[in-house]
C-alpha positions as CSV (number, residue, x, y, z in Angstrom):
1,X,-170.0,-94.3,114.6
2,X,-173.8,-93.0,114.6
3,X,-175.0,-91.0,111.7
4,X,-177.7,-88.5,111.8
5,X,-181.2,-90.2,112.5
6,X,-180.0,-93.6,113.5
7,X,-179.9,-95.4,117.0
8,X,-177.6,-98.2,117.9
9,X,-179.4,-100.7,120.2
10,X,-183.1,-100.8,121.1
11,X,-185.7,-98.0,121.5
12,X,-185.2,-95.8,124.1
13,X,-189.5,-95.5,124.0
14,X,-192.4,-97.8,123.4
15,X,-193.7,-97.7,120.6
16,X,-196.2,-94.5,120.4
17,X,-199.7,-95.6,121.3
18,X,-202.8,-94.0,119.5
19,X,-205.8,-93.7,122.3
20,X,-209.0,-92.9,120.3
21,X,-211.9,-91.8,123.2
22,X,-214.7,-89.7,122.2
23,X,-215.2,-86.8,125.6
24,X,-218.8,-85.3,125.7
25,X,-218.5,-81.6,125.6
26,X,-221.8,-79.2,126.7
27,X,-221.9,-76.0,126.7
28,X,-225.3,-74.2,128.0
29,X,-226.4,-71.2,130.0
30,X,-229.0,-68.6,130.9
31,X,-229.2,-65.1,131.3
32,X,-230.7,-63.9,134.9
33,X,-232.1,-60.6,135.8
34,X,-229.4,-60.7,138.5
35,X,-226.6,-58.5,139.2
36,X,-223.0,-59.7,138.0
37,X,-221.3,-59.2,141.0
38,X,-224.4,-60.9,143.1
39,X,-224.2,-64.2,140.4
40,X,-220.8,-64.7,141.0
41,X,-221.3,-64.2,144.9
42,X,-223.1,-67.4,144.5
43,X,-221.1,-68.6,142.7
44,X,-218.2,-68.4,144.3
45,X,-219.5,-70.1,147.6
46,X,-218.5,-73.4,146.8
47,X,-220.4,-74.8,150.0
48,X,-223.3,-72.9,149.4
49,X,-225.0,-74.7,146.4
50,X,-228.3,-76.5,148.0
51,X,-228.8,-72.3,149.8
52,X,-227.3,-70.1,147.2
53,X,-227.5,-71.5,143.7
54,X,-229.4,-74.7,143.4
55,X,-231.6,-75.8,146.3
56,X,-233.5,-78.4,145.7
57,X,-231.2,-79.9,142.6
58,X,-228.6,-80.2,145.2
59,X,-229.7,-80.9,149.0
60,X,-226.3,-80.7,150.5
61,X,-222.8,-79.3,150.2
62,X,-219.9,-80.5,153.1
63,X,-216.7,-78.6,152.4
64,X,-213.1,-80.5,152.6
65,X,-209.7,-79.7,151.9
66,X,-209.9,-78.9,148.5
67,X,-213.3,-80.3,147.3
68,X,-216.9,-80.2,147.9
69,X,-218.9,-83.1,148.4
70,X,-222.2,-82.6,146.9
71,X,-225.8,-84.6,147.5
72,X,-228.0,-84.1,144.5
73,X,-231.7,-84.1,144.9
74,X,-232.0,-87.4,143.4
75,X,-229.6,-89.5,146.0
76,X,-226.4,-89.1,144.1
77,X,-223.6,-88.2,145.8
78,X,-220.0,-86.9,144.5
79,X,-216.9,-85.2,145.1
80,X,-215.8,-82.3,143.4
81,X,-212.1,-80.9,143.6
82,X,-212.3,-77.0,143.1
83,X,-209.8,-76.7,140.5
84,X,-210.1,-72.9,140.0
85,X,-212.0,-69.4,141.7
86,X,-211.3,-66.7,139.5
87,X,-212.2,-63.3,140.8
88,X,-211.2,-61.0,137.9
89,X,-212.3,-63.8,135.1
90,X,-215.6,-64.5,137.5
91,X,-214.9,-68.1,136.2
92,X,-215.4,-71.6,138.8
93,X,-213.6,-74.7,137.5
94,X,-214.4,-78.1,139.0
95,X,-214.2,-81.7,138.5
96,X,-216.1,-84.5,139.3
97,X,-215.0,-88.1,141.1
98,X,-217.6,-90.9,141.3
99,X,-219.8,-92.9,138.8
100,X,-221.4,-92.3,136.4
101,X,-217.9,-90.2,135.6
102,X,-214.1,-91.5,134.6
103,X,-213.8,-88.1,133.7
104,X,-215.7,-84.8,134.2
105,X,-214.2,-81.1,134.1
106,X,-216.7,-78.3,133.9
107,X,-216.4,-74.3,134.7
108,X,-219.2,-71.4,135.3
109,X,-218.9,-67.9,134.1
110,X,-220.3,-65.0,134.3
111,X,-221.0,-62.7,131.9
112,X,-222.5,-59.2,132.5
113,X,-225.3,-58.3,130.1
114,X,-226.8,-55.3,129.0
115,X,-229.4,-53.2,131.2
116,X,-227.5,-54.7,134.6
117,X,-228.5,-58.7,133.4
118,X,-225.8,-61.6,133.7
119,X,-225.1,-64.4,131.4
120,X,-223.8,-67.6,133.3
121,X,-222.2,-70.3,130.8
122,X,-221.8,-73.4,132.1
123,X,-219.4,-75.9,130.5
124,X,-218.6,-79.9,130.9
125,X,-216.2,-82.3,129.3
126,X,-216.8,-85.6,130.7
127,X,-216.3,-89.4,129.7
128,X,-217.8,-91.9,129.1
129,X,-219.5,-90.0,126.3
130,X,-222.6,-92.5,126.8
131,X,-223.7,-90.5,129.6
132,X,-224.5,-87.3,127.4
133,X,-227.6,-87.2,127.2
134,X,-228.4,-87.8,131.1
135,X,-226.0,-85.0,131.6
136,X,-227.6,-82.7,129.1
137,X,-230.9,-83.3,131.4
138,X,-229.0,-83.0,134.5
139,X,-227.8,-79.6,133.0
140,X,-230.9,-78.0,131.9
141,X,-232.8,-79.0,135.1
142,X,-229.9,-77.4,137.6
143,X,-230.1,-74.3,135.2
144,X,-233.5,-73.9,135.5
145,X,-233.2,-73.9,139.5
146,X,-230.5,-71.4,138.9
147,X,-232.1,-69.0,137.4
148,X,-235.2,-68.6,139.2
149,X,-232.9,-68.3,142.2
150,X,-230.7,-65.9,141.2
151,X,-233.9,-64.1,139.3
152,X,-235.6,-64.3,142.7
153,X,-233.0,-63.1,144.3
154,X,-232.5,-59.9,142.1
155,X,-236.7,-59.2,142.8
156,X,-235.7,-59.0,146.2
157,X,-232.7,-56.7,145.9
């Protein structure tokens, strides 16, 4: 007969594994003279970053079946699963296949701002951690194109 807190005959699981992996995490973002609803416009037209958002950072965006595949300025190409396009929470969610990723998960949102400005924050979790500081440059020059597009953009409105 079993009492409480013993097993009779080998472990029904492995023995529990402890993973230890550090994830980059960076958070950044801008504010733009740019209408809210006009932001997440762009935004929200996934095949529409090298027009819309980026141009130049990104030189071409092919829609399929539930991803993007996306040509940055500087050669590099990757696919990006939309995860999430959240109308009421104005929030994109992506990921990110190819090297230099095994991992990458990153969402835009917008915030509005006082006196009809927007806030976009851009977050990214992605391994292996060594790429951080490409990624932080990567960051900061594709949110530099975005907001003197969507700035532009506002001028003209």
């Amino acid at each position: 007969m079993l009492g409480i807190g013993t097993l009779a005959g080998p472990p029904l699981l492995p023995p529990e594994v402890t993973v230890r992996a550090t994830v980059a995490s960076i958070c950044k973002h801008i504010v733009t003279k740019a209408r809210t609803d006009d932001v997440w416009s762009a935004i929200r037209d996934i095949g529409a970053l090298h027009t819309r958002l980026v141009p130049g950072f990104v030189t071409d965006t092919r829609l399929e079946r539930g991803a993007r595949i996306v040509t940055f300025g500087n050669g590099m190409v990757l696919r990006e699963p939309i995860i999430a396009v959240d109308d009421k929470a104005r929030r994109l969610v992506w990921s990110a296949e190819g090297a230099p990723f095994t991992h990458y998960n990153a969402s835009l949102q917008v915030f509005a701002e006082d006196g009809g400005a927007s806030r976009v924050i851009w977050i990214a979790d992605f391994l292996p951690d060594e790429v951080a500081s490409n990624q932080h440059a990567a960051m900061d020059a594709a949110l530099q194109v975005m907001k003197a597009t969507l700035d532009r953009f506002a001028e003209d409105q």
